[in-house]
VEXDREN-2710 file (C-alpha; in Angstrom, 1 decimal):
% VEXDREN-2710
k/r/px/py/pz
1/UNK/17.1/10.6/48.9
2/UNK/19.5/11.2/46.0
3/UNK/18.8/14.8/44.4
4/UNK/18.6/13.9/40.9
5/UNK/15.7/11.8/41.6
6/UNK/13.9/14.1/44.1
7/UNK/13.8/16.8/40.7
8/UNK/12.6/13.7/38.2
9/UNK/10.2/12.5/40.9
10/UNK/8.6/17.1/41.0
11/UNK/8.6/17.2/37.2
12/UNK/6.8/13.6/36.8
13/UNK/4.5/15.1/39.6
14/UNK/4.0/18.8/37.8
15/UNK/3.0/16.9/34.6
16/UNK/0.8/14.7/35.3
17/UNK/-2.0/17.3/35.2
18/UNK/-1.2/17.9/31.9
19/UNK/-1.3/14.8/30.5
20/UNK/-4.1/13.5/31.9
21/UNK/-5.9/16.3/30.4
22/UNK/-4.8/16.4/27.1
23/UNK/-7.7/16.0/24.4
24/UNK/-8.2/13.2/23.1
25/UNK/-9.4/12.2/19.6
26/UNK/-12.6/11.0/19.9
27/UNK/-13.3/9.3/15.9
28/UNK/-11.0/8.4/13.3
29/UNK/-10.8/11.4/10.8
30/UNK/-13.3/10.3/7.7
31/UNK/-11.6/8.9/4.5
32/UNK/-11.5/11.3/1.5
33/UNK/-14.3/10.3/-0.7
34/UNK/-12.0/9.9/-3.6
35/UNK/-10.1/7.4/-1.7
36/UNK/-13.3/5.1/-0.9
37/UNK/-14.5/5.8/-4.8
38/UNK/-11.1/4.0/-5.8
39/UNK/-11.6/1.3/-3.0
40/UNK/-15.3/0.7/-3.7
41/UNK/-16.7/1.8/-6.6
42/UNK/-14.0/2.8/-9.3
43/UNK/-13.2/-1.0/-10.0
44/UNK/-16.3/-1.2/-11.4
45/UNK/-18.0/1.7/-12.5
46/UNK/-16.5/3.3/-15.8
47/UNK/-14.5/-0.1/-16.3
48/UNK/-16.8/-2.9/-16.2
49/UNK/-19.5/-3.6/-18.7
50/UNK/-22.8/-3.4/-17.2
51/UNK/-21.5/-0.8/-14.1
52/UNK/-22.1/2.8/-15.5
53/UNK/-19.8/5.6/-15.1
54/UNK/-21.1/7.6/-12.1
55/UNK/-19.3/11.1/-12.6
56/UNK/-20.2/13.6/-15.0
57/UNK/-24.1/12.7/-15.2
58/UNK/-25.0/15.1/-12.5
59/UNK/-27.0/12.0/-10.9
60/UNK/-28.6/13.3/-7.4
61/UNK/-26.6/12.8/-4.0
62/UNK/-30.3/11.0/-2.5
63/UNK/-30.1/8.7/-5.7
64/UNK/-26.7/7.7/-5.3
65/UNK/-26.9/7.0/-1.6
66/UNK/-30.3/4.9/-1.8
67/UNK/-28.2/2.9/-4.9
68/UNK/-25.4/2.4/-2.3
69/UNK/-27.6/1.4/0.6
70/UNK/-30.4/-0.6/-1.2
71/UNK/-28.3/-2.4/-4.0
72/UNK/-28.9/-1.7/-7.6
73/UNK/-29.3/-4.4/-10.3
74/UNK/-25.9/-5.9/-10.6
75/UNK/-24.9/-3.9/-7.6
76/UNK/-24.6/-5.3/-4.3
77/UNK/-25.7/-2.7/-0.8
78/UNK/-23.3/-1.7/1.5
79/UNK/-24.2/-1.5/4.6
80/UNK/-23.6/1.1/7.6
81/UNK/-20.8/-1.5/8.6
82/UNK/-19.1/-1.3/5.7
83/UNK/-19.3/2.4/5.2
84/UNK/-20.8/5.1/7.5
85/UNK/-24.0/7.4/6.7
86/UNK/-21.4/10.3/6.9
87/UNK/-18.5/9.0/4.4
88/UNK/-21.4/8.0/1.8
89/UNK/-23.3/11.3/2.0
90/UNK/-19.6/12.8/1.1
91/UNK/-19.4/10.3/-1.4
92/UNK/-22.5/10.8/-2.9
93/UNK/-21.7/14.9/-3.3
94/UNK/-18.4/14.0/-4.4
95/UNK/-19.4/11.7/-7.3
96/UNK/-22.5/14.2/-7.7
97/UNK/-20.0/17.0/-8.4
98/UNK/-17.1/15.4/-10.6
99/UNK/-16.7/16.1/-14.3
100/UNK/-17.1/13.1/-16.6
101/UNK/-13.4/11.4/-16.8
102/UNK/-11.3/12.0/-19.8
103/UNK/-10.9/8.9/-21.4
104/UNK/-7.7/7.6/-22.9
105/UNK/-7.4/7.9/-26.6
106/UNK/-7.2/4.2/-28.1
END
């Protein structure tokens, strides 16, 4: 058997341990709640007529995520599928805790 092969063939065979065993991720890392306000919510709240502005009115983090779950008048629900318990709940605090938006001067 050629050399060169006989040393590929013992380090292929010394790491295989190791990779098989390397960790895994096991769930996608959560999206920023900023990021899902833009993508869900910023479109129309604080832009469309009807759709309140959320931050800076110190609404409760329950409130918000019974709004998101349940609908609201206007609003449609979003379901688990759509967004999980865990990224709303962050949501929610996040929206909870933001200052009211400067608003452009006209």
């Amino acid at each position: 058997m050629n050399r060169a092969l006989v040393v590929v063939a013992i380090g292929i065979a010394a790491a295989a341990p190791a990779l098989a065993t390397k960790p895994q991720p096991t769930a996608a890392p959560q999206t920023k709640p900023e990021a899902i306000w833009r993508a869900t919510c910023g479109y129309c709240h604080g832009s469309v007529p009807g759709a309140p502005e959320l931050r800076g009115i110190n609404l409760p983090e329950a409130l918000i995520v019974t709004a998101a779950r349940n609908g609201a008048p206007g609003m449609p629900a979003f379901h688990a599928s759509e967004i999980s318990d865990a990224d709303l709940r962050a949501l929610a605090r996040w929206i909870a805790r933001q200052p009211a938006p400067v608003k452009a001067a006209p």
